[in-house]
C-alpha positions in Angstrom: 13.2 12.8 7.3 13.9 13.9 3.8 11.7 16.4 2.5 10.4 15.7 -1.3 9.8 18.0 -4.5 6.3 17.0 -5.2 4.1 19.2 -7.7 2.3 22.0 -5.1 -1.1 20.7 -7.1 -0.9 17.2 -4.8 -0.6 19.1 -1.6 -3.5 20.8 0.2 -4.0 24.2 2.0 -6.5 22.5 4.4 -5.3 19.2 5.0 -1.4 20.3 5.2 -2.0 22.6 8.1 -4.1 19.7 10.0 -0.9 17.4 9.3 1.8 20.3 10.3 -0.2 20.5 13.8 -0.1 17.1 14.6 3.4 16.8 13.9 4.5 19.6 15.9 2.3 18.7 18.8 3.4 15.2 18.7 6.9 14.4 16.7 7.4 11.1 18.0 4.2 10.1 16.6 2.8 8.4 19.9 -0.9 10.2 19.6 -2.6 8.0 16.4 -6.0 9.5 17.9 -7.5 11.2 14.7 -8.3 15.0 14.1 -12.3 16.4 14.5 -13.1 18.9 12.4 -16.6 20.4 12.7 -18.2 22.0 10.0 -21.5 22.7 11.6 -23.8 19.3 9.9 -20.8 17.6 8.8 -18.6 16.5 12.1 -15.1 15.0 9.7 -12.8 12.6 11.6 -9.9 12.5 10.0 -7.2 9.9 11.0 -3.8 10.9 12.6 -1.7 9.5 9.3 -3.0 9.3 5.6 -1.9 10.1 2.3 1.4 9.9 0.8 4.2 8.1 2.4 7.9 8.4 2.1 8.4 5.8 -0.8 5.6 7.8 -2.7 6.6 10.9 -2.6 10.3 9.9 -3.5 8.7 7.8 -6.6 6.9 11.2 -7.7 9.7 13.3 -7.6 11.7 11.1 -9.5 9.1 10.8 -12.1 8.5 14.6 -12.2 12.4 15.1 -12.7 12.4 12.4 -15.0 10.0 14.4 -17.5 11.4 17.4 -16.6 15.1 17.0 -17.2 14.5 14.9 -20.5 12.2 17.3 -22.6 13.3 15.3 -26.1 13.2 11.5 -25.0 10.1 9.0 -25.1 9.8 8.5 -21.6 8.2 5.1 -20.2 7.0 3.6 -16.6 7.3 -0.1 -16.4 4.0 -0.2 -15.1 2.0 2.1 -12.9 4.1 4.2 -10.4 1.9 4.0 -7.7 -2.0 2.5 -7.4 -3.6 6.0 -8.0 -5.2 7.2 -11.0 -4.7 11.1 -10.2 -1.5 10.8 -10.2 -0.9 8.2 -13.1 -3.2 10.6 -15.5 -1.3 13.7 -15.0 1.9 11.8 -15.7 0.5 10.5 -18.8 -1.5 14.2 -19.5 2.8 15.2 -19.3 3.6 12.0 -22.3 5.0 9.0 -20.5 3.7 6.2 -21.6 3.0 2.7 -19.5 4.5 -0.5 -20.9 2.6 -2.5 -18.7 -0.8 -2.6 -16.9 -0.9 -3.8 -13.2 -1.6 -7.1 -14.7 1.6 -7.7 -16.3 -0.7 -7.0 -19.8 1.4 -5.5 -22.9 0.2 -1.9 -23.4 3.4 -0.8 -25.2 5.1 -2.9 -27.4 8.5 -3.6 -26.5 9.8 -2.9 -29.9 8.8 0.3 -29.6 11.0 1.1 -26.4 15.2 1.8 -27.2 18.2 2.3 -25.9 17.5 6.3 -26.9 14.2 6.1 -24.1 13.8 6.7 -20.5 12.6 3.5 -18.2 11.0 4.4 -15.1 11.0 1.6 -12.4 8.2 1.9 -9.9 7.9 2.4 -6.5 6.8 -1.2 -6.7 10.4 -2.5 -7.8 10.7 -4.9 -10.4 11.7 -8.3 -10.9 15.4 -9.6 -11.8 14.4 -11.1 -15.2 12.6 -7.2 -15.9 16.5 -5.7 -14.9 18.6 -8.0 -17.1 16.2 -7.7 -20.3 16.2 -3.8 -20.0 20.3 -4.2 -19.9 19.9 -6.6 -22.4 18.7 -3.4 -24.4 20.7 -1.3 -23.7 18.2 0.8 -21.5 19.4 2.5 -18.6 17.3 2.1 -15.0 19.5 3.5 -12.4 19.4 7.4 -12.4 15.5 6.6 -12.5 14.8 3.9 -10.1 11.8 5.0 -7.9 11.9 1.5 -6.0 10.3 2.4 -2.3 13.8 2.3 0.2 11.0 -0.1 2.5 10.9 -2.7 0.0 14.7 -2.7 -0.7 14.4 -3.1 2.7 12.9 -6.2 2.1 14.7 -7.5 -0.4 18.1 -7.1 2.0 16.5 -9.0 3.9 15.6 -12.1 1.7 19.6 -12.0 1.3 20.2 -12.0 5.0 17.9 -15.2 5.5 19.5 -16.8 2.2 22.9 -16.1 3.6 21.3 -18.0 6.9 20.3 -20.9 4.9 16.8 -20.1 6.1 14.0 -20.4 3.4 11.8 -17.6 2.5 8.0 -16.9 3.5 7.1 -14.6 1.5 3.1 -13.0 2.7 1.6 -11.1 0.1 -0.7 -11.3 -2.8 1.4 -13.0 -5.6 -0.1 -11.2 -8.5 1.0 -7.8 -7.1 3.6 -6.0 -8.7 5.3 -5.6 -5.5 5.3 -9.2 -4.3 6.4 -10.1 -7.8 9.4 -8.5 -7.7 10.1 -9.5 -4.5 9.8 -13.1 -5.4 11.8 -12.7 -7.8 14.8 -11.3 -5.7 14.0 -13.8 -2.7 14.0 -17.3 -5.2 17.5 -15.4 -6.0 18.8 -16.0 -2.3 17.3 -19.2 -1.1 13.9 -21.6 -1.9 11.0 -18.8 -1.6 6.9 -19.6 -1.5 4.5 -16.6 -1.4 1.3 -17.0 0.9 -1.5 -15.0 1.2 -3.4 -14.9 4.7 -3.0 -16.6 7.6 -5.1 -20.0 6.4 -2.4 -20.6 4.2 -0.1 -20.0 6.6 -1.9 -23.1 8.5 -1.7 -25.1 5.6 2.2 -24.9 5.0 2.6 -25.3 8.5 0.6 -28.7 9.0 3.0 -29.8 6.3 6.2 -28.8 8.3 4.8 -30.2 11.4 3.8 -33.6 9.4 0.5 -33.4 9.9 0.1 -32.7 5.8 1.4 -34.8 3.3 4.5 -33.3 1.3 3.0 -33.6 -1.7 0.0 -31.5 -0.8 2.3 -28.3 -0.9 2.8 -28.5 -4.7 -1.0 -28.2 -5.3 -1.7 -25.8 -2.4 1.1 -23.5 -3.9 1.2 -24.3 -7.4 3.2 -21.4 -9.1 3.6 -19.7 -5.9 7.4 -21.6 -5.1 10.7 -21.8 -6.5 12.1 -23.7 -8.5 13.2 -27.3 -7.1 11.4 -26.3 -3.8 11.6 -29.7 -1.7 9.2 -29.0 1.4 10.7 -32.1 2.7 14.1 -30.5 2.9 13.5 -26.9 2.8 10.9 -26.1 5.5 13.5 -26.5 8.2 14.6 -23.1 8.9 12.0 -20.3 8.0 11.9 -16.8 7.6 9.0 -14.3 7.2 9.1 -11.3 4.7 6.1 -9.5 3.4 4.4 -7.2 0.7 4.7 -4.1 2.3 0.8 -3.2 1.9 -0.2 -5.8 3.8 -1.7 -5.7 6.9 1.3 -5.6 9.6 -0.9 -7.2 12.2 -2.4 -10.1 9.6 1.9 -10.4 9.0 2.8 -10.6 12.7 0.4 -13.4 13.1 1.4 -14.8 10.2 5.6 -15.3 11.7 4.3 -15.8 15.4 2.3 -18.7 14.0 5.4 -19.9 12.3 7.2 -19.3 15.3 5.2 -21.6 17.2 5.3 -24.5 14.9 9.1 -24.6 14.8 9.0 -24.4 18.7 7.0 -27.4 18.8 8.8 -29.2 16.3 11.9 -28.6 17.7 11.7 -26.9 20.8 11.8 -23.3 22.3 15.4 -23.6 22.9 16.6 -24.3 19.2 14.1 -21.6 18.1 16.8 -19.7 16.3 18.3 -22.5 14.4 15.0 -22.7 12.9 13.4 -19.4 12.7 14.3 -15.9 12.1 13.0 -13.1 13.7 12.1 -10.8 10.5 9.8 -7.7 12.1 11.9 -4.7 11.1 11.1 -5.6 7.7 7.3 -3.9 8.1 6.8 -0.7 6.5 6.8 2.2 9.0 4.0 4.1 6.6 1.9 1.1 6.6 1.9 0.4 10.3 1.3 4.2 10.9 -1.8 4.3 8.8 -2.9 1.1 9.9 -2.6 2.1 13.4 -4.5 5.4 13.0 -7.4 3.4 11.3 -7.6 1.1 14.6 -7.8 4.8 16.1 -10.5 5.5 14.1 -12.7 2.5 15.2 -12.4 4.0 18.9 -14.9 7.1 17.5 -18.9 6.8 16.8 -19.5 7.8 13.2 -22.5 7.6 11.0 -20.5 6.6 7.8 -16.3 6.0 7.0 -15.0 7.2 3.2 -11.7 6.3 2.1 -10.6 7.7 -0.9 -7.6 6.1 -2.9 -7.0 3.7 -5.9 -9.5 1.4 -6.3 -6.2 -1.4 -7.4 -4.6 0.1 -4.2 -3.3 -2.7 -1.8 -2.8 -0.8 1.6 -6.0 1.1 0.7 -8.3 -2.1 0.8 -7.0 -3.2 3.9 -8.2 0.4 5.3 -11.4 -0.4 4.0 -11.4 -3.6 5.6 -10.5 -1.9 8.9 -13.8 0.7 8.2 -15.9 -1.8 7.9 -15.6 -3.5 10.6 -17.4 -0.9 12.2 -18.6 1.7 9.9 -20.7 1.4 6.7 -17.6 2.2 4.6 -17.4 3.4 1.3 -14.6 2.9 -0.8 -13.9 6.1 -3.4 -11.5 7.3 -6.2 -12.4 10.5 -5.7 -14.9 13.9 -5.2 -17.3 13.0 -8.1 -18.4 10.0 -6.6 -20.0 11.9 -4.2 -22.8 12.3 -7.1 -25.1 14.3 -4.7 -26.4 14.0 -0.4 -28.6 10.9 -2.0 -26.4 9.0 -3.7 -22.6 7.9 -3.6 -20.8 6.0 -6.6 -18.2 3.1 -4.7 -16.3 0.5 -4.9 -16.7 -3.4 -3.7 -13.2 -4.5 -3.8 -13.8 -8.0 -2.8 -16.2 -8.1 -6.1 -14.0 -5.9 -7.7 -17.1 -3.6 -9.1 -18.7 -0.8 -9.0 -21.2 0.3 -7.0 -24.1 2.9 -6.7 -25.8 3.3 -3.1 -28.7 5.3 -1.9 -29.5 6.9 1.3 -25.6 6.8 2.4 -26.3 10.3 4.3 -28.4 9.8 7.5 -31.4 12.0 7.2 -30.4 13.9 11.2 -28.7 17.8 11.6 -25.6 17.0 12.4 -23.8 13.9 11.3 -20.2 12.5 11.8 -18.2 11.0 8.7 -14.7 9.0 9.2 -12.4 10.0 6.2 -9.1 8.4 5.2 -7.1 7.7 2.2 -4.2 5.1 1.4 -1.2 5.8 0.6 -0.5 6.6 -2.5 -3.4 9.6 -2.8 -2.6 13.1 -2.6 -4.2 15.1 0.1 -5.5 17.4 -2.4 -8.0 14.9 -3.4 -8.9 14.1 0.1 -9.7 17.6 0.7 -11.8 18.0 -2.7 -13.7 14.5 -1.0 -14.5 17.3 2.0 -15.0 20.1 0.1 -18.2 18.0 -1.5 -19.4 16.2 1.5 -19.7 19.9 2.8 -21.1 21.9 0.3 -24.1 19.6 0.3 -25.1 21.5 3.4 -24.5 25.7 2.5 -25.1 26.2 6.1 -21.5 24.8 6.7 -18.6 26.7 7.8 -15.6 27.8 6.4 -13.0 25.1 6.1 -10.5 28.3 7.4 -13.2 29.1 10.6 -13.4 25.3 11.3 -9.5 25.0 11.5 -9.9 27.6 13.8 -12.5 26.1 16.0 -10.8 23.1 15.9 -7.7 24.8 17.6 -5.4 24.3 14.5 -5.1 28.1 13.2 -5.9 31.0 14.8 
């Protein structure tokens, strides 16, 4: 796999050694079981795959290279490259300027952006209406496209299924950048809804099977469907694509269950006139991290941190995997640790902020999961570390407890 220029400031001298082990000792990536590292009151478990992913890293070098070859030019990002505010800040600390927030809000007027300025797409993608209006100015988006190759992948996709005459299920969360743009490029190919979770999934599907009105799908999916979508017509033959965040198993259910409506509509021997089989479309990063969190859940831990952007898709669904069996706390970074007492998190079903007592157990020796989505540099997962342990000065070295844990010598 290719190996990416990313600043040396986003890598980390602890956790890239731990990473470098594991990948020697097991390059086909069949062992998610995580990494124990024991600093003497602080047990860490770390899991198997974290932290930047192929599409990141590609969308940082990019970016870097953008600023660096252009020293003269007003350079912009369409929005935010990735969901992490590390990253985003240094970018801006370096002058490029957002256009947009992650809510599609103006924060740079588009007056002020001309032919003469740089236009970074993000790793997100964007839509086909963004594309045509940058041409329209005159801007240029090719040499700087950091679109993730995984959700091209999706989008070549949405044109094998239109070319099918299959319609488009699209599962994601349809105010996400990502999903957006992939909406956008699906509609292109062939009649397109987005869903969100498997109960929708049941909803659209007791409309294909009859049980459901027609009409009902304009107001379950209102604003979610393209335009002149006629469920009556265009639910025949289906196809599943997804926001590559999501969670790959909640996705999998998601087509099986689709799967098995069209088999009992039509039976299991004219499945594939009516549905097509879309799993290669799941993000290999995504599945990876997702699968070393289940690993995760197979340890006893007093507590779980996962550190990441707190608008970070794949990073909530870690969360969500954490709590399930941990009491999980969700961070941006090192200074929410504020001291042993007291941690500063994030709810990101209430989308707030939170401040919890007593999230250390009071025992001499305690175990802590630790993860991070995607798009967070390992650095900062190592500074989240570094605090937990120096809240204990009896600790050992991060460099003796590599050793111990058999990873230098």
């Amino acid at each position: 796999m290719k190996q990416f220029e990313i600043p040396t400031f986003y890598r980390s001298e602890f956790i890239g050694p731990i990473k470098n082990f594991r990948k020697q000792s097991d390059p086909r990536k069949k062992d998610f079981t995580p990494t124990v590292v024991d600093f003497g009151p602080v047990k860490i478990v770390l899991a198997r795959h974290f932290g930047f992913c192929y599409g990141v890293e590609n969308a940082i070098e990019i970016a870097y290279r953008a600023i660096e070859e252009n020293p003269n030019k007003k350079i912009y990002m369409l929005s935010q490259m990735i969901h992490n505010p590390v990253v985003n800040r240094d970018l801006q600390d370096r002058g490029l300027s957002f256009i947009l927030d992650t809510e599609g809000n103006q924060l740079t007027e588009w007056e002020e952006v001309s032919s003469e300025d740089i236009v970074i797409i993000p790793a997100f993608g964007t839509t086909l209406e963004t594309e045509s209006f940058l041409e329209s100015k005159g801007i240029e988006t090719k040499e700087y496209n950091t679109t993730c190759p995984f959700v091209e992948k999706v989008w070549k996709m949405a044109g094998k299924l239109g070319s099918g005459d299959y319609s488009i299920i699209i599962h994601g969360k349809f105010n996400h950048e990502e999903t957006k743009a992939t909406f956008s490029h699906s509609l292109n190919e062939s009649p397109s809804v987005v869903i969100k979770n498997i109960d929708e999934a049941k909803q659209l599907g007791e409309i294909i099977e009859g049980i459901r009105p027609t009409e009902d799908f304009y107001d379950l999916f209102e604003g979610r469907y393209s335009k002149g979508f006629d469920p009556s017509k265009d639910l025949g033959k289906v196809g599943v694509i997804n926001q590559t965040t999501m969670l790959a198993s909640d996705t999998h259910e998601i087509a099986e269950y689709f799967k098995e409506v069209m088999i009992d509509k039509h039976g299991e021997e004219n499945i594939k006139s009516h549905f097509a089989d879309t799993r290669d479309t799941l993000c290999y990063a995504t599945n990876d991290n997702q699968t070393s969190t289940l690993a995760l859940l197979e340890h006893d831990a007093d507590l779980a941190v996962i550190v990441g952007g707190y608008n970070s898709s794949n990073t909530s669904h870690i969360v969500d995997l954490c709590a399930s069996k941990f009491d999980s706390y969700f961070i941006n970074g090192p200074g929410e640790l504020i001291d042993p007492e007291t941690i500063e998190h994030f709810d990101y079903h209430a989308k707030s902020k939170q401040i919890s007592k007593g999230y250390l157990p009071e025992k001499d020796q305690f175990t802590v999961v630790v993860t991070s989505g995607a798009s967070c540099p390992d650095s900062v997962v190592e500074a989240v570390i570094e605090r937990l342990v120096s809240f204990f000065p009896n600790s050992k070295s991060k460099a003796q407890a590599l050793i111990e844990a058999g990873i230098r010598e």
